[in-house]
VMD Tcl script that draws the C-alpha trace (Angstrom):
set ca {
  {-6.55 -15.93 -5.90}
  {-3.31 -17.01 -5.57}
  {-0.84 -16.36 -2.47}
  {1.55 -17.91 -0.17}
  {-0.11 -18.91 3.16}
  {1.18 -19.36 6.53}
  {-0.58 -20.60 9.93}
  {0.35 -19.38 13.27}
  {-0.85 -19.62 16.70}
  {-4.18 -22.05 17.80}
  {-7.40 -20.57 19.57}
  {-9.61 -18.24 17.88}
  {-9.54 -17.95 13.91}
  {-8.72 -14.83 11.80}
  {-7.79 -14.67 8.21}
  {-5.16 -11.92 8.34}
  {-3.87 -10.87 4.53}
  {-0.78 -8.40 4.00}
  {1.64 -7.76 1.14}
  {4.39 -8.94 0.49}
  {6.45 -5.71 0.12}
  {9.34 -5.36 2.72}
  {7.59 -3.48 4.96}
  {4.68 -5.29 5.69}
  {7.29 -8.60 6.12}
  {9.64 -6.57 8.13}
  {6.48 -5.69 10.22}
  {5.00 -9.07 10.16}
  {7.99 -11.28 10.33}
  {7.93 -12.07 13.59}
  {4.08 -13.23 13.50}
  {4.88 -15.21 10.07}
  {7.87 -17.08 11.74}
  {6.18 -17.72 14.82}
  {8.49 -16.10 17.19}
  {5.68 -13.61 18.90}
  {2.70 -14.27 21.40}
  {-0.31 -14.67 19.31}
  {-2.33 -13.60 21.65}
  {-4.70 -16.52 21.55}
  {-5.54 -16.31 17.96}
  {-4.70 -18.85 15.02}
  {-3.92 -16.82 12.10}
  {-4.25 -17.43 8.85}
  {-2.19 -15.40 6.76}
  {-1.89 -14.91 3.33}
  {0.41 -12.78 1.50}
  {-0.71 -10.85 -1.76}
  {-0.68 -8.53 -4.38}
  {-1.75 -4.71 -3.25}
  {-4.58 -5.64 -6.40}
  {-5.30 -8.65 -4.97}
  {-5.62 -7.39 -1.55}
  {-7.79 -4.65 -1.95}
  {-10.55 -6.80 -4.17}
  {-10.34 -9.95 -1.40}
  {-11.18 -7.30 0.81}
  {-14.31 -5.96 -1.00}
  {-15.25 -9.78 -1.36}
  {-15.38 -10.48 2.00}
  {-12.52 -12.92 1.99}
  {-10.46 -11.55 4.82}
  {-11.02 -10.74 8.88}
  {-8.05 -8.51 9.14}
  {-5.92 -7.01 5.78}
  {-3.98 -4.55 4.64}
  {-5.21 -2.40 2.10}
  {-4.27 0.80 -0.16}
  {-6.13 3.64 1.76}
  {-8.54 4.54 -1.53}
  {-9.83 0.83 -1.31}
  {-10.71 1.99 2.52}
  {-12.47 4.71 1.40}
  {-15.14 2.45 -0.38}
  {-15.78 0.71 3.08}
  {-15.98 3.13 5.21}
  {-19.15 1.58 7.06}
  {-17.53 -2.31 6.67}
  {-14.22 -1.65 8.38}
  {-11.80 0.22 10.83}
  {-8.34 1.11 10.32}
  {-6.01 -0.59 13.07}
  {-3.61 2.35 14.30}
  {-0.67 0.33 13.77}
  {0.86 -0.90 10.29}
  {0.07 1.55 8.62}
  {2.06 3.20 5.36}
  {2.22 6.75 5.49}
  {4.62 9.70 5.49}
  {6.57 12.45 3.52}
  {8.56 11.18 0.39}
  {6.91 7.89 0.17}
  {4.76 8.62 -2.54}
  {4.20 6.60 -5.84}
  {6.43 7.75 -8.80}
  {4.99 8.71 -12.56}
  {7.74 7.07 -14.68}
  {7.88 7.60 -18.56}
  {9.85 4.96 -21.03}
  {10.81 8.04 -22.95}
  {12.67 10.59 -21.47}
  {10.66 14.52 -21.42}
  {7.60 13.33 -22.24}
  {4.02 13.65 -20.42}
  {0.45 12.13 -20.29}
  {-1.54 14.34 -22.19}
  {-5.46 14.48 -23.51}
  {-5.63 13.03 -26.33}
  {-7.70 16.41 -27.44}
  {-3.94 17.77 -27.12}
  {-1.91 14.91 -29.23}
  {-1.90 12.11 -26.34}
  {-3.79 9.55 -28.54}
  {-1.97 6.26 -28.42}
  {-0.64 7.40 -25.23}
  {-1.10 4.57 -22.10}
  {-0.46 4.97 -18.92}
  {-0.24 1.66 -16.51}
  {-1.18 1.38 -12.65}
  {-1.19 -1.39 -10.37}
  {-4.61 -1.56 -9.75}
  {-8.12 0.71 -9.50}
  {-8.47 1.24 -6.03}
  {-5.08 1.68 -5.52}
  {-3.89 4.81 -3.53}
  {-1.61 5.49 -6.25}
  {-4.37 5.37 -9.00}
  {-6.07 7.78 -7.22}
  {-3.35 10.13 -6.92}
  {-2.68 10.04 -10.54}
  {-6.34 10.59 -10.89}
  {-6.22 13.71 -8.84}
  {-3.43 15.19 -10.54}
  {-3.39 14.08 -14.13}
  {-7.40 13.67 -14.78}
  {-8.54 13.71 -18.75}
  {-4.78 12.27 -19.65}
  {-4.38 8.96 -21.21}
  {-6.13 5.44 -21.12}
  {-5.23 3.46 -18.22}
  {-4.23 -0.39 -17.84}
  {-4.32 -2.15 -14.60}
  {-1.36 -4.48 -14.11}
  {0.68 -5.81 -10.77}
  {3.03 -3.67 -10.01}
  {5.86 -5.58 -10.48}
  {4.85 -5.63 -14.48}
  {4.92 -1.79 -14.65}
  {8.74 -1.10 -15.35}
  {9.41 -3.94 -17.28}
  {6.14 -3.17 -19.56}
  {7.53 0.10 -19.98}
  {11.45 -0.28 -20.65}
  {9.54 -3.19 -23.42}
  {8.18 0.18 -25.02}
  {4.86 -1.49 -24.35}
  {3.38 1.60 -22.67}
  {4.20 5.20 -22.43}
  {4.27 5.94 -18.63}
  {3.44 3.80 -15.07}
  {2.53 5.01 -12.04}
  {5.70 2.93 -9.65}
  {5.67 2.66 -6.33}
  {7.47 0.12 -3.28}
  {10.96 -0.36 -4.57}
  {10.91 1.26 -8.00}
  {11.22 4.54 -6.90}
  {15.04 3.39 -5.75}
  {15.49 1.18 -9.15}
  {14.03 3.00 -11.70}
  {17.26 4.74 -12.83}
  {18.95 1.71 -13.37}
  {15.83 0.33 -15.93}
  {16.69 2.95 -18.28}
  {13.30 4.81 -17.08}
  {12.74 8.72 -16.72}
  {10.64 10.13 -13.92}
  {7.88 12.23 -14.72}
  {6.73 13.59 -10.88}
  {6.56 12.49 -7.67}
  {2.75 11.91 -6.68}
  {3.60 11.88 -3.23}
  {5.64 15.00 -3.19}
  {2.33 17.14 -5.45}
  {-0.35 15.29 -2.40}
  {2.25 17.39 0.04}
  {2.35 20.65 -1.84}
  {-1.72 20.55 -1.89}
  {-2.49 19.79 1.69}
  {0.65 19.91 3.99}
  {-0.29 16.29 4.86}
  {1.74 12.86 4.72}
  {0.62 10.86 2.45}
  {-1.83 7.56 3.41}
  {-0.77 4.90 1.32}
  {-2.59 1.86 2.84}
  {-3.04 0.62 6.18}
  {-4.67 -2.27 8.31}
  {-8.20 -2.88 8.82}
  {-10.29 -5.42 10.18}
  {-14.11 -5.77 10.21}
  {-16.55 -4.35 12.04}
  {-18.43 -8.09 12.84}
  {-15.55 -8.03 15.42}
  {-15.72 -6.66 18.76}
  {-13.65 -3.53 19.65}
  {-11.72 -5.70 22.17}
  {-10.47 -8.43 19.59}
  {-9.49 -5.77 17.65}
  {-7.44 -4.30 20.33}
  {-5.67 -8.04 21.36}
  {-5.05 -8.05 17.43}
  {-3.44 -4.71 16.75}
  {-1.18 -5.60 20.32}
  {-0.12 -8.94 17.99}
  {1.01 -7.12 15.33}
  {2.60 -3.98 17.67}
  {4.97 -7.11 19.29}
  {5.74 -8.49 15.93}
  {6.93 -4.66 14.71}
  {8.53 -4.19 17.89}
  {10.57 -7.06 17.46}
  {11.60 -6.15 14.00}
  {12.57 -2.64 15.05}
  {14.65 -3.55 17.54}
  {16.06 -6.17 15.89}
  {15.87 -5.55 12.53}
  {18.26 -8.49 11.28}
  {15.61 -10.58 12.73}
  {13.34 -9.91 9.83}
  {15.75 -10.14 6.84}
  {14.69 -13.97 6.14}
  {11.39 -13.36 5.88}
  {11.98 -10.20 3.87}
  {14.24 -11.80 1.73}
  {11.70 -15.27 1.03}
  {8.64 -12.71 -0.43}
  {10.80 -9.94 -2.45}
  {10.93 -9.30 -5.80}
  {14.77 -9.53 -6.96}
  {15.96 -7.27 -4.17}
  {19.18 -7.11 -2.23}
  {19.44 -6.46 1.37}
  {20.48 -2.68 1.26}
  {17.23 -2.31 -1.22}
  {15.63 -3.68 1.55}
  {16.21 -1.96 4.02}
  {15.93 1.42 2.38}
  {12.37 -0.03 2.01}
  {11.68 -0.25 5.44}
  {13.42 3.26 6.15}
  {11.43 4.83 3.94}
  {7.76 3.29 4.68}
  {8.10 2.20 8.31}
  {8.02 4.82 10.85}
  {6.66 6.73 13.93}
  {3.03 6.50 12.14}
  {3.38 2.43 11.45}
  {3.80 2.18 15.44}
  {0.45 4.61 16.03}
  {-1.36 6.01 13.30}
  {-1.76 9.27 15.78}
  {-3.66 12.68 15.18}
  {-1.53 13.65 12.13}
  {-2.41 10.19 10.07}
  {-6.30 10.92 11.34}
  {-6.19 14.09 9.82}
  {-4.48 12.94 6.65}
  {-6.93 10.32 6.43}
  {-9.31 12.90 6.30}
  {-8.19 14.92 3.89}
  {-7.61 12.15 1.87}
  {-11.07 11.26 2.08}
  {-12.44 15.17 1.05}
  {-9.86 14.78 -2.54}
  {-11.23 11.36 -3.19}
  {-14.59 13.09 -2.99}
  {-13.72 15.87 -5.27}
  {-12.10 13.55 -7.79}
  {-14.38 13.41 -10.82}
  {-13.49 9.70 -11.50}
  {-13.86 8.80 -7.44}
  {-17.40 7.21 -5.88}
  {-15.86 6.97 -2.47}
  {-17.84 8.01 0.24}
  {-16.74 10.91 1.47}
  {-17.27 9.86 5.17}
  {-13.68 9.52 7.48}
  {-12.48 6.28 8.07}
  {-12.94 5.35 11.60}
  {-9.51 4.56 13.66}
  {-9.52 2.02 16.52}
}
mol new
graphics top color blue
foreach p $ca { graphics top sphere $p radius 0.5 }
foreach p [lrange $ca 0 end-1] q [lrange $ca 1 end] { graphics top cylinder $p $q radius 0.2 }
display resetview
């Protein structure tokens, strides 16, 4: 597995992972540069692929990670979701992109043989959601989701599911958007959509997971208040993106439910959980995730 790894802190150690899409390093900047209490913990952080993140997770690699929501839902008796850091909201869903401009994934009962469709990664959040709302379409390829525009503006597949900053760059690639997965989750259930979100073992006690979720709530205060403060660290893990791209990042995935998960993200979790169950390609347990 490869990642960029930072140490911070001394006393008790936890193997935190995140991503290293803006939000999670405007959350976490503050922690990764050392300028926040670490509450007594040395941390061991690495920063990773969503794929990559959600499969160290099932191995057992990590104490404390964030992961895409569906992954979660495989878990449910291995881990709790921290109720801060998480991404989730209105408009913040994953995009369905096509290389060719008014076409759709079809059956291939219906003329979509030769049709592929790419996603950046099986227990993504945003595979599911294609799952959900395009099931019996075309063959899918797993790639990381920086690969997915490129692959298709190559004319080496026919559509990708996008998400992060893609869904503000897209345009400019030449690429043609099919629908918004985020805004058809919203139409179904009146929910936000749960992306991914921050969850730690259940080996730890309640109250280490309580000092750890008030580490990272002083690192995101910090960047919210200052939010300059966070640009270098932003800047050092993003993929070719300038500072207004940035920042539109953070606007759009950092919010009221990354300080406190709440009622409203509990009950999206939920009903996040009962589609996943439904799904005829999901094996998630249909049990809700439990919230610290």
């Amino acid at each position: 597995m490869m990642s960029d790894r930072v140490r911070v802190g001394g006393g008790e150690k936890l193997h935190l992972a995140i991503s290293t899409c803006p939000n999670d390093t405007f959350a976490f900047a503050a922690l990764l540069e050392g300028r926040v209490d670490t509450g007594g913990f040395e941390f061991e952080i690495d920063l990773l692929d969503i794929d990559q993140l959600n499969h160290g997770l099932l191995e057992g690699k990590f104490d404390v990670a964030k992961t895409s929501f569906h992954a979660a839902l495989t878990m449910t008796e291995e881990v709790v979701v921290l109720p801060v850091g998480s991404a989730l909201g209105f408009g913040v869903g994953p995009l369905l992109l096509a290389a060719r401009p008014g076409e759709v994934p079809r059956p291939s009962a219906s003329g979509g043989d030769g049709q592929l469709t790419l996603c950046p990664g099986e227990l993504t959040t945003a595979k599911l959601l294609f799952d959900l709302f395009y099931p019996g379409t075309t063959p899918v390829e797993h790639v990381v989701f920086s690969e997915i525009m490129p692959r298709l503006s190559e004319g080496t597949a026919d559509f990708g599911v996008c998400i992060h900053e893609g869904r503000f760059t897209y345009e400019q690639a030449g690429l043609h958007r099919v629908a918004d997965l985020g805004e058809l989750w919203e139409s179904s259930t009146d929910c936000p959509l749960p992306l991914g979100g921050l969850v730690m073992r259940v080996r730890h006690e309640e109250a280490t997971m309580r000092r750890v979720s008030k580490v990272i709530s002083r690192s995101l205060a910090m960047s919210l208040e200052s939010p300059e403060t966070a640009l270098p660290a932003m800047r050092r893990y993003a993929q070719a993106m300038d500072d207004a791209v940035l920042m539109q990042h953070v606007d759009l995935y950092v919010n009221d439910w990354t300080v406190d998960l709440g009622e409203v993200g509990r009950d999206a979790l939920q009903k996040l959980s009962e589609m996943a169950g439904q799904s005829e390609k999901s094996t998630e347990q249909s049990s809700l995730l439990r919230v610290l």
